[in-house]
Kinemage of the C-alpha trace (Angstrom):
@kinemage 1
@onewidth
@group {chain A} dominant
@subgroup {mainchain}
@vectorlist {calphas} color= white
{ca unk a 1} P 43.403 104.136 59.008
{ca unk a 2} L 44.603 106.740 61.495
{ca unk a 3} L 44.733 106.269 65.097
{ca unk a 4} L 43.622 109.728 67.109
{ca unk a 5} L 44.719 108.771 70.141
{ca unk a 6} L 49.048 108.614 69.141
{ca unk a 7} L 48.494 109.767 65.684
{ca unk a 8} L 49.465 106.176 63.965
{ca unk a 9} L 50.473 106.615 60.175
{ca unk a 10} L 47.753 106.278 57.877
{ca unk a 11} L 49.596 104.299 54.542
{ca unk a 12} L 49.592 100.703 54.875
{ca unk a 13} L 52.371 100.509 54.261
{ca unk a 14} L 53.518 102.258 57.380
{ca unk a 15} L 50.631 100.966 58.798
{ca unk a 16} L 52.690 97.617 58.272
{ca unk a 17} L 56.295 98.407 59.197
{ca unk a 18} L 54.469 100.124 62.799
{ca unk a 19} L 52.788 96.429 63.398
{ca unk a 20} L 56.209 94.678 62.981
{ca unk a 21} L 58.194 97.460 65.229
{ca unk a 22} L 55.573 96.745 67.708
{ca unk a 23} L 55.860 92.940 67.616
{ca unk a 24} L 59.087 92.811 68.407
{ca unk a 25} L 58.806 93.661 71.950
{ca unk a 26} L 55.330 92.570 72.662
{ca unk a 27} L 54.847 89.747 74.666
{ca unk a 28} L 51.583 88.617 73.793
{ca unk a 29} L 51.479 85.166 72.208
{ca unk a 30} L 47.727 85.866 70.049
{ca unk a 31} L 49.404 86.149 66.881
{ca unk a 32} L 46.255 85.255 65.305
{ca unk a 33} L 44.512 88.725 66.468
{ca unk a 34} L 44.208 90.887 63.791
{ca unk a 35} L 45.038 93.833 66.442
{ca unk a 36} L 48.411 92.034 67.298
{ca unk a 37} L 50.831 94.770 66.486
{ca unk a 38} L 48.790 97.506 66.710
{ca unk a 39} L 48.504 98.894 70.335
{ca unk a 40} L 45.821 101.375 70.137
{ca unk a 41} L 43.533 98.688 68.642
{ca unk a 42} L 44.489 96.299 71.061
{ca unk a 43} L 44.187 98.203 73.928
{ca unk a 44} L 40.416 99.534 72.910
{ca unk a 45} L 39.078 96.060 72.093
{ca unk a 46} L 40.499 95.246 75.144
{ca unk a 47} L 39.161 97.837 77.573
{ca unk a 48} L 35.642 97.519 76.011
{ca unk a 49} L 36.179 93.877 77.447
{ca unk a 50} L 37.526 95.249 81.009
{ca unk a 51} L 40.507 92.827 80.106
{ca unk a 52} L 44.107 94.107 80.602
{ca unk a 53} L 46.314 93.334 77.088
{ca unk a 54} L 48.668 90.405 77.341
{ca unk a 55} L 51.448 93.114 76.609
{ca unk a 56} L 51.024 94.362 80.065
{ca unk a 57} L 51.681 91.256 81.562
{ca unk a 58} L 55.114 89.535 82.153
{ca unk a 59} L 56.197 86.620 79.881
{ca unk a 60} L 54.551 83.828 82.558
{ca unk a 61} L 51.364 85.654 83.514
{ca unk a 62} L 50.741 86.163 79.369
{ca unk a 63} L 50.547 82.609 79.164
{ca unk a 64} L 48.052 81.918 80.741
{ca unk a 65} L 45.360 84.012 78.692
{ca unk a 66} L 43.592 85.818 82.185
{ca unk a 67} L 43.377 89.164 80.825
{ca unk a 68} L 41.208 90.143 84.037
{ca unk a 69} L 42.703 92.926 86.401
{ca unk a 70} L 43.141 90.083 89.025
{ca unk a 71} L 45.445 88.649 86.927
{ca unk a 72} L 47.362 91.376 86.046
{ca unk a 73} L 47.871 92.817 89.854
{ca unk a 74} L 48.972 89.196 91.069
{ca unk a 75} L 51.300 89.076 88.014
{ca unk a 76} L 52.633 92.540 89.117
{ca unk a 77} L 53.105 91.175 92.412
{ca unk a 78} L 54.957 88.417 91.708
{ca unk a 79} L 57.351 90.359 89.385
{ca unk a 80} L 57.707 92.281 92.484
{ca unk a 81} L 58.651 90.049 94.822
{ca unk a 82} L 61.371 88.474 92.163
């Protein structure tokens, strides 16, 4: 599979060593997604929802699963006013 958008490698098994790259700074706690890992993915399914991905949010605000844009802005606040 190749990504258009950042050019992702298309082998899976680059396709594999990219996911676990990715995971290791991702905050997002839905390791049960099959897009977990791959940002592209996970930031299409999400914007087709009008959700922000749990990435984008701070450790706290991930936690509690509000992907909405409310969410995100009063978790950007608050990391603000830390």
């Amino acid at each position: 599979m190749s990504c258009n958008t950042c050019q992702a490698p298309e082998t899976a098994e680059e396709r594999i060593c990219r996911r676990e790259k990715n995971e290791q700074g991702c905050t997002c706690t839905e390791f049960g997604c099959k897009q977990h890992g791959y940002c592209c993915e996970c930031i299409a399914k999400h914007r087709g929802r009008g959700q922000i991905p749990g990435c984008l949010f701070s450790e706290e605000g991930e936690k509690l699963h509000d992907r909405s844009l409310e969410a995100f802005l009063e978790d950007v606040k608050r990391r603000q006013q830390a």
